[in-house]
N, C-alpha and C positions, 0 to 999 in steps of 0.2 A: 480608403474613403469611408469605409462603413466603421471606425471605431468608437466616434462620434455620435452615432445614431444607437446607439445602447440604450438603456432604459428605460423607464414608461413615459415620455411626455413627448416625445418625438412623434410629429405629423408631416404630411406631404410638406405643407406649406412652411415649417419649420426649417425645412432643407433648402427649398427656394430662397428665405432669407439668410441662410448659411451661406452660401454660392453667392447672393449677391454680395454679401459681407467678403466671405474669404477665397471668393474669385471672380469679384468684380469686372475683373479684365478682359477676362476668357469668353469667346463666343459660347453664345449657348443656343442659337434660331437661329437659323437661317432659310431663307426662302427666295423664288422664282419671283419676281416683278414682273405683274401681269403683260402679256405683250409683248416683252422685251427676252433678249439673254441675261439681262442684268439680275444678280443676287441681292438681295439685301441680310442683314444681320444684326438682331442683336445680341450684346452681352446680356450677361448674367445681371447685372446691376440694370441695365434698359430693360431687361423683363422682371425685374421687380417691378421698375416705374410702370411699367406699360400694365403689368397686372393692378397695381394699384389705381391706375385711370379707369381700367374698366371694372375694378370693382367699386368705386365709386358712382359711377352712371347706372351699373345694376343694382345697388341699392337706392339708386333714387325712383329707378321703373318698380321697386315693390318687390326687390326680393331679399327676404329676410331668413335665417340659420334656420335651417329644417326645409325649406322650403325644394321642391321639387324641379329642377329644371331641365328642359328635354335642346337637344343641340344637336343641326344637322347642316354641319358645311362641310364636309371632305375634309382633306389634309392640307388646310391651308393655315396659315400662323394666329386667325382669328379665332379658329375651332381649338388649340393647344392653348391660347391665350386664356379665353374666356372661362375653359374651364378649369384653369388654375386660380382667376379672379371668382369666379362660384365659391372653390372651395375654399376660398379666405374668409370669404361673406358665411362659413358656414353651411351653404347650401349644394343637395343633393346631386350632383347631375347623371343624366342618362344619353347619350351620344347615340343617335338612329341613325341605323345604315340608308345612306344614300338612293339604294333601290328598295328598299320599303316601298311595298304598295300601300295605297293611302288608306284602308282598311287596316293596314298592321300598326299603321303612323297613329291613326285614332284607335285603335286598343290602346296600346302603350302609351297614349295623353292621357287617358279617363283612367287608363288601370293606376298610374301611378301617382294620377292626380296633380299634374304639371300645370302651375297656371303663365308660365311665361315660356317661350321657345324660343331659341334665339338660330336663324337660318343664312345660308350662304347669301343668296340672292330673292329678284319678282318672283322669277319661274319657280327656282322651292317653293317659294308661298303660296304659290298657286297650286302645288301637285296634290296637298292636304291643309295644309294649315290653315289657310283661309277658312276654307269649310268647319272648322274644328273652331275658330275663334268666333264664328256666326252661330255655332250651336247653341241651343237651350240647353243639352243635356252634357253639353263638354265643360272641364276647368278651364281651360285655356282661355286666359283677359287680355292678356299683352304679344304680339307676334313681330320680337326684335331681327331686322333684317340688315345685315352688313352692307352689300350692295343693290343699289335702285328701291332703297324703300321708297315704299306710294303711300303718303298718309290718305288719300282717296279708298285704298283697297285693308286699311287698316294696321297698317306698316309702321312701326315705329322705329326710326332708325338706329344701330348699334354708337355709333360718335354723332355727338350736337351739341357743339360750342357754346350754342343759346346757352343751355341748358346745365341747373346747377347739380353736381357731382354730393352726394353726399360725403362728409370729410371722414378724413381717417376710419371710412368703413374696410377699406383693407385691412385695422388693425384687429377684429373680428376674429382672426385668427387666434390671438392670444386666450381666447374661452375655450380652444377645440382641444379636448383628447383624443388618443389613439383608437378611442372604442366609438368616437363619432363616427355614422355613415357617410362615409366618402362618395360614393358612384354605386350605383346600380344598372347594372347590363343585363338587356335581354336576350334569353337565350330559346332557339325554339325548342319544344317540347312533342315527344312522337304525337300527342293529341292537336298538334296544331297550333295548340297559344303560346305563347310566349312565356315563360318566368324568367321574372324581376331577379336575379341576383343579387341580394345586399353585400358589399364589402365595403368595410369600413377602411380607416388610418394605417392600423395595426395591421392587417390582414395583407396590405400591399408591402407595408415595408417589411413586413416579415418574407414575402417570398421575394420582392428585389434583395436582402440581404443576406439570404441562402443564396441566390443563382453567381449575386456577385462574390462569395465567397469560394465559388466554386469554377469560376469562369476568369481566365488569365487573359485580360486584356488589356494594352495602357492606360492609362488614369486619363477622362475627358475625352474620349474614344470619338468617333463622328459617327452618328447612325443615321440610317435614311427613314425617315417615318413613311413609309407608300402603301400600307394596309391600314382597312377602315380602322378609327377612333374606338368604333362601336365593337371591336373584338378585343377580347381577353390580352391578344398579345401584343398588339401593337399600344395597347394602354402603360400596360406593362414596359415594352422595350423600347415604345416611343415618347411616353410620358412620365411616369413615375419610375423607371429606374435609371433614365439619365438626369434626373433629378438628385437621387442618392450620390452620383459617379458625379455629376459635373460635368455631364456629356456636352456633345454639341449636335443638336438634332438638326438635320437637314428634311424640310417639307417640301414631299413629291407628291405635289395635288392628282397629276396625271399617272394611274399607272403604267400609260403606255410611254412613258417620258424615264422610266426609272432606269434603261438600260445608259441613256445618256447622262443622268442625275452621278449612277456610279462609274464610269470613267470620270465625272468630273470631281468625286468625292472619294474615291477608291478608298473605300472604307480597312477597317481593320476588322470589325466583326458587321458580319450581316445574317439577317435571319430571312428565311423564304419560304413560304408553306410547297408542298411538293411541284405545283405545277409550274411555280415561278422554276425552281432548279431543273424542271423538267424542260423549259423555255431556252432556260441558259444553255443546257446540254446541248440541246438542239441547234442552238445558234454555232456551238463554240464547235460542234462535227461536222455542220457545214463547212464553216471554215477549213477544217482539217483535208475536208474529201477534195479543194479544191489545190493542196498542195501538189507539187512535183513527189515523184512517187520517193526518189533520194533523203527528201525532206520529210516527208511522210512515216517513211521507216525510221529515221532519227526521234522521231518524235514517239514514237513506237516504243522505243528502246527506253527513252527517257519514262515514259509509264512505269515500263515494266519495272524497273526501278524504286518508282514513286511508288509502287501499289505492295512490293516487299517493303519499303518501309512501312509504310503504313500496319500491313500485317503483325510487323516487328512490336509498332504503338500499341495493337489493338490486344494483342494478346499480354499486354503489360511487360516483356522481357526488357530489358536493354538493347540498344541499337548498337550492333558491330560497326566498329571505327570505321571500319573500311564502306558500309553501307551508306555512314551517316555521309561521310565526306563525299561521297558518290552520287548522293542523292543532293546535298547542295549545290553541286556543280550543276547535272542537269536542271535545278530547280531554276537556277538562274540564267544558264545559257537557254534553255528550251521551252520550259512550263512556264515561268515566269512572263515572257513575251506573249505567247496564248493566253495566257489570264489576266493581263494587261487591256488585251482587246476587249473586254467586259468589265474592265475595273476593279480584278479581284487580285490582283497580282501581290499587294499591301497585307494581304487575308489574313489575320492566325486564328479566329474564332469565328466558324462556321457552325448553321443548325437550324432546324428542322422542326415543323410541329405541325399541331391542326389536322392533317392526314397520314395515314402510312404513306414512308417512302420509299417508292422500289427500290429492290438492294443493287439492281442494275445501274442505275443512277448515285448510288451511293459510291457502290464501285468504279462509276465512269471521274467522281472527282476526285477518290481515292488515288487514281492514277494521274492525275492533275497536282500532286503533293495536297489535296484539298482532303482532309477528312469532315466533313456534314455530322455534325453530333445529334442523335434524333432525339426527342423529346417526346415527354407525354401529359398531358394536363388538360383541367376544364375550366370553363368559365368559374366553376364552386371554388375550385382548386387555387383562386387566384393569381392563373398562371400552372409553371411547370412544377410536377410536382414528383417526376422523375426524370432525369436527366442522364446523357453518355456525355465524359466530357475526358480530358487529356491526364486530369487533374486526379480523379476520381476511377479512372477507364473506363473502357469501351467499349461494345460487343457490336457489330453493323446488324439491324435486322433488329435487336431489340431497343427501347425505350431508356434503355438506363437504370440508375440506381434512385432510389429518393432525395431530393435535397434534405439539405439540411431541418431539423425542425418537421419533416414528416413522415410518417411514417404508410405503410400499406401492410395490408393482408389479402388472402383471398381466399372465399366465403367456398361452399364446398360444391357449388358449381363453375366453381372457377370466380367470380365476378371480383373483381378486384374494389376492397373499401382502402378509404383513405379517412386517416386523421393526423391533426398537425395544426401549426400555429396560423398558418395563411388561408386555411377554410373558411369560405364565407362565413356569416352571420344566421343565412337563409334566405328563404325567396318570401321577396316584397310583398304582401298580402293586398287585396282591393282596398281595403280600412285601413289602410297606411302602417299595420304594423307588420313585423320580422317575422317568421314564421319558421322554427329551426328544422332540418332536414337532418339533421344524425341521429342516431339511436344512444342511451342513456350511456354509452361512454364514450361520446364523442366521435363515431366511426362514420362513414358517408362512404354509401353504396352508391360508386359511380356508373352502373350499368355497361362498363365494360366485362370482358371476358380476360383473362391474360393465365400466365406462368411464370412460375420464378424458379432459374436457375439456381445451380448447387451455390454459386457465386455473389448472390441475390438481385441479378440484373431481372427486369418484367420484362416480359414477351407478351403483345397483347395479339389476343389468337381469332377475337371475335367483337364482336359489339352487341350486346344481349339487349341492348336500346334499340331503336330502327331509325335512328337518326341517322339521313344522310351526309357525309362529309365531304364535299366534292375534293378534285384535285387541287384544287387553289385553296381550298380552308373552308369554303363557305357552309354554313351549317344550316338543312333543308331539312325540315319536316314532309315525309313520304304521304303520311295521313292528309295533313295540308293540301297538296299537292292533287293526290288521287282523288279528294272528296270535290275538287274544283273538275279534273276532270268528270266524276260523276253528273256532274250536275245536267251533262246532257242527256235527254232520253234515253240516247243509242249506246249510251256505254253505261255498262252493268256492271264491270269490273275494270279495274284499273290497279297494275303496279308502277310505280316510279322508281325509277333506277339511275344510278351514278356513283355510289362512293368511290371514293376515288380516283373517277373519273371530272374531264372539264367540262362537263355539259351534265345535263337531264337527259334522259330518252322515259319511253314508256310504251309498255303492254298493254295493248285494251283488250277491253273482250266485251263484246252486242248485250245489248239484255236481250233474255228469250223471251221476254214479254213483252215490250214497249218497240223494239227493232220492227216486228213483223207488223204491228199495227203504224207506224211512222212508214214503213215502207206502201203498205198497202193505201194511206194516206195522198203518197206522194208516185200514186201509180206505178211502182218496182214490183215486178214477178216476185214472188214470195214462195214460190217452188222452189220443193228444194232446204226448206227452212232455213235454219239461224247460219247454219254453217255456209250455204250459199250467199245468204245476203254479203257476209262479210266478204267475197271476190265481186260483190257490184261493184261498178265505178261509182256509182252514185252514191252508196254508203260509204264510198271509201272517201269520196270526196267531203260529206257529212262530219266525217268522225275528224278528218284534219280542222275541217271547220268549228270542230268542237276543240281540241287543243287549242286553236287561236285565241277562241273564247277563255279557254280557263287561262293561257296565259297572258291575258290583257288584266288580270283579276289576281296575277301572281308578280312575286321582284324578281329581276334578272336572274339570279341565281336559281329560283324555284320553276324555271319557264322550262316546258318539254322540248327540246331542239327538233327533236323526231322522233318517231314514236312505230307501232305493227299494229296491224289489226289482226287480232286471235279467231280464229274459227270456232274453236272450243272455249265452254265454259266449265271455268274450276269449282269443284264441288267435292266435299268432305270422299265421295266416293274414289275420288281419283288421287287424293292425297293432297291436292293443294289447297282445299281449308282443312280446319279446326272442325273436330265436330259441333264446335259454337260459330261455326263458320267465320272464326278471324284465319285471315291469310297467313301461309307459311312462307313467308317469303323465300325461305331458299330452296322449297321446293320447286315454286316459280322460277328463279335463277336456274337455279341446274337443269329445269328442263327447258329451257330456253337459252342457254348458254350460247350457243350459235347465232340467234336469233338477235342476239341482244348485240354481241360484238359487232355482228354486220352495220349495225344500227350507229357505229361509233367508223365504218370506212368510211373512205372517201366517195 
């Protein structure tokens, strides 16, 4: 599929009109009809039209090439639509997560300077946008709403008959090169704000045309789109590189609907950041514990099996005849029927990214005939920009080797640079221009940590950034997070914790200054000092009442589920600041290692 896409003139949209052309026929959408079990679908050829109607109607509301457009529907067919009809029209777009709180929703309007926003439904409009399109100091002129627009609250609807289409503005695309800005994603930053990511044309099809180079899957594959719009990978594997392939995307608005979406799509390749596979594990060993014990051990046996081939894969030898045949046999009488029960049973291209994945987990699907290929990449990186794959080999535990077109080093504290053909542009500046991030030969300090084997597989060993990456993918700024908790009186310090974890927890610790005077305030003994307050009921009841607060003022993914209150305050003398008193966080960690795990029981 990718022999065609050679040279310098090829754009997303280019491809879209290829596929309508030379596989008109072929499903390419498909989606849930609200309310109903019923599917709908279109072809390749019905989503040219369909992008063509709605790039028409967006250039009649005033959006013109260059222009900035901010979009917040979930995974439903109108959010994959629109911004494939954006990028025809030439214009920019920026896809915001869903739990955005509406402070991060108006940074990212004004920073990027989006005057039109196009949203699922009233309730979106309501959560920020409203307010944003009322402002003096915002761009935002037009707030397009798919369902229940209220022209009363300032709503202009996404489809209206009335209303004239301006013509052949889909064909727009024929002025676009590979070096025009495509999308811009934000990604949070340890200081809290967000950067704008510019990636252009070139930058995506150059890393869909590595992964697909390297990744042996059937041509027109089906993948399930059910990770936000607004991250690196699902752009990537739910938008732009089954565009390249001629996929057929399946949109799962709900992600709690995704385990039904795959028995009913039993995909061929599927990608899931660690907690989703940690989800599945969990489901599929239920399962298992509730066997007759006869069965139970069958199924046992059939692993052990699956888990020497795989060894056999991982260490690149050839597979002994007697293995191979032995493992198809179980694969089919035993594994196959368990992975059936989740929809994986179809599987040959599985994998992994966004977070580390325990190697227990890795190994539990190794034994399932499933090898999980891990990944490694950033939003800069547009997409992965190391890979394990079958093709390439494999190592369980590390990231892989570079795709194609990029290369890595690592700097002499370890931190692992990248340069290559799919590294963004740079981060989006307030004055609308690119602002580059590599150093005068093209290299980009990703702030991880890693090692490279005699082999050249990376091992990434640390994270020298403090950005949180929970279990599921989502990426939290700790600063963010702790300065919200600050904000109350009574807490003076604050760490947030979770990588790789599916929640937030956090460590407080009283201020010695503001605690005694709030307590004496609100009549509490103060005998005793800072270390006592913190065993009052009363204080203790204060400080949860302060997480409440900071998490009303934070997005789901940034909220503290649960949290300790620390008796002691951290001070350069004790090792857990900086003598510029910035926080060590793993000194916190390790001295609280106990502390923290409790905090993740039942």
């Amino acid at each position: 599929m990718t022999s065609d896409v050679a040279g310098d003139t090829q754009t997303i949209c280019s491809l879209l009109q290829r596929n309508a052309h030379d596989h008109h026929h072929l499903p390419a959408l498909s989606w849930r009809d609200p309310g109903t079990s019923d599917w709908s679908t279109l072809t390749w050829s019905g989503v040219r039209d369909r992008v063509a109607a709605l790039a028409g109607r967006l250039a009649a509301l005033g959006v013109e090439p260059g222009d900035h457009v901010l979009l917040m529907m979930g995974n439903r067919p109108e959010h994959w639509l629109c911004d494939l009809a954006l990028a025809h029209l030439g214009a920019v777009t920026t896809s915001v997560y869903d739990t955005s709180a509406a402070n991060q929703t108006a940074y990212i309007a004004r920073h990027c300077g989006a005057r039109l926003a196009v949203v699922g439904d009233a309730a979106t409009a309501a959560t920020a946008w409203e307010g944003l399109l009322a402002a003096d100091d915002a761009p935002l002129a037009r707030l397009v709403v798919v369902d229940g627009a209220d022209p009363d609250r300032g709503h202009t609807p996404l489809t209206d008959p009335s209303a004239a289409p301006v013509p052949d503005a889909v064909d727009r695309w024929r002025d676009l090169t590979p070096d025009h800005l495509l999308t811009v994603m934000y990604t949070s930053g340890t200081t809290g704000d967000p950067k704008g990511v510019a990636v252009t044309h070139r930058c995506v099809l150059a890393n869909a045309t590595a992964l697909d180079g390297i990744v042996d899957t059937p041509e027109h594959a089906a993948h399930i789109c059910y990770l936000p719009l607004a991250h690196i990978a699902e752009r990537m594997l739910g938008l732009y590189l089954p565009l390249l392939r001629a996929s057929h995307v399946w949109m799962c608005e709900d992600p709690a609907t995704l385990p039904a979406v795959l028995r009913k799509v039993r995909p061929t390749q599927f990608f899931g950041v660690p907690r989703v596979w940690e989800k599945l594990t969990s489901a599929i060993r239920a399962g298992l514990s509730r066997l007759p014990d006869e069965r139970r051990a069958a199924v046992e046996r059939a692993r052990a099996v699956a888990a020497e081939h795989a060894a056999h894969l991982e260490r690149g030898g050839k597979v002994p005849a007697d293995l191979g045949e032995r493992f198809e046999r179980v694969r089919s009488r035993v594994l196959a029927p368990i992975l059936a029960q989740v929809g994986l049973d179809r599987l040959t291209w599985a994998s992994c990214a966004s977070a580390p994945m325990p190697v227990e987990v890795l190994r539990f699907w190794a034994g399932l005939g499933v090898c999980v290929m891990d990944a490694w990449g950033l939003t800069e990186t547009t997409g992965v920009a190391t890979v394990n794959s079958f093709r390439t080999g494999f190592r369980v535990g590390s990231v892989g080797r570079p795709v194609p077109g990029t290369r890595i080093r690592l700097g002499a504290d370890g931190e692992v640079f990248v340069r290559g053909d799919s590294l963004f542009r740079g981060y989006l500046g307030a004055d609308g221009d690119v602002v580059p991030a590599t150093d005068g030969d093209g290299w980009f300090a990703t702030g991880d940590v890693g090692a490279l084997d005699q082999d050249g597989y990376l091992w990434i060993t640390d994270r020298k950034k403090e950005l949180i990456i929970t279990s599921g993918g989502k990426n939290v700024s700790p600063a963010l997070v702790e300065n919200a908790l600050k904000e109350h009186p009574l807490v003076g310090q604050a760490l947030a914790y979770g990588d790789g974890r599916p929640y937030l927890v956090a460590l407080l610790v009283l201020d010695a200054e503001t605690a005694p005077a709030w307590a004496e305030a609100h009549g509490i003994d103060t005998g005793g000092g800072v270390r006592a307050l913190a065993g009052r009921p009363e204080v203790v009841a204060e400080a949860a009442r302060a997480v409440e607060a900071a998490n009303e003022r934070l997005s789901r993914p940034e909220r503290v589920r649960r949290h300790l209150l620390l008796a002691e305050e951290w001070a350069p003398q004790t090792g857990e600041l900086t003598p510029t008193l910035k926080l060590r966080r793993r000194v916190v960690v390790a001295r609280h290692r106990d502390a923290l795990d409790r905090l993740y029981g039942d």
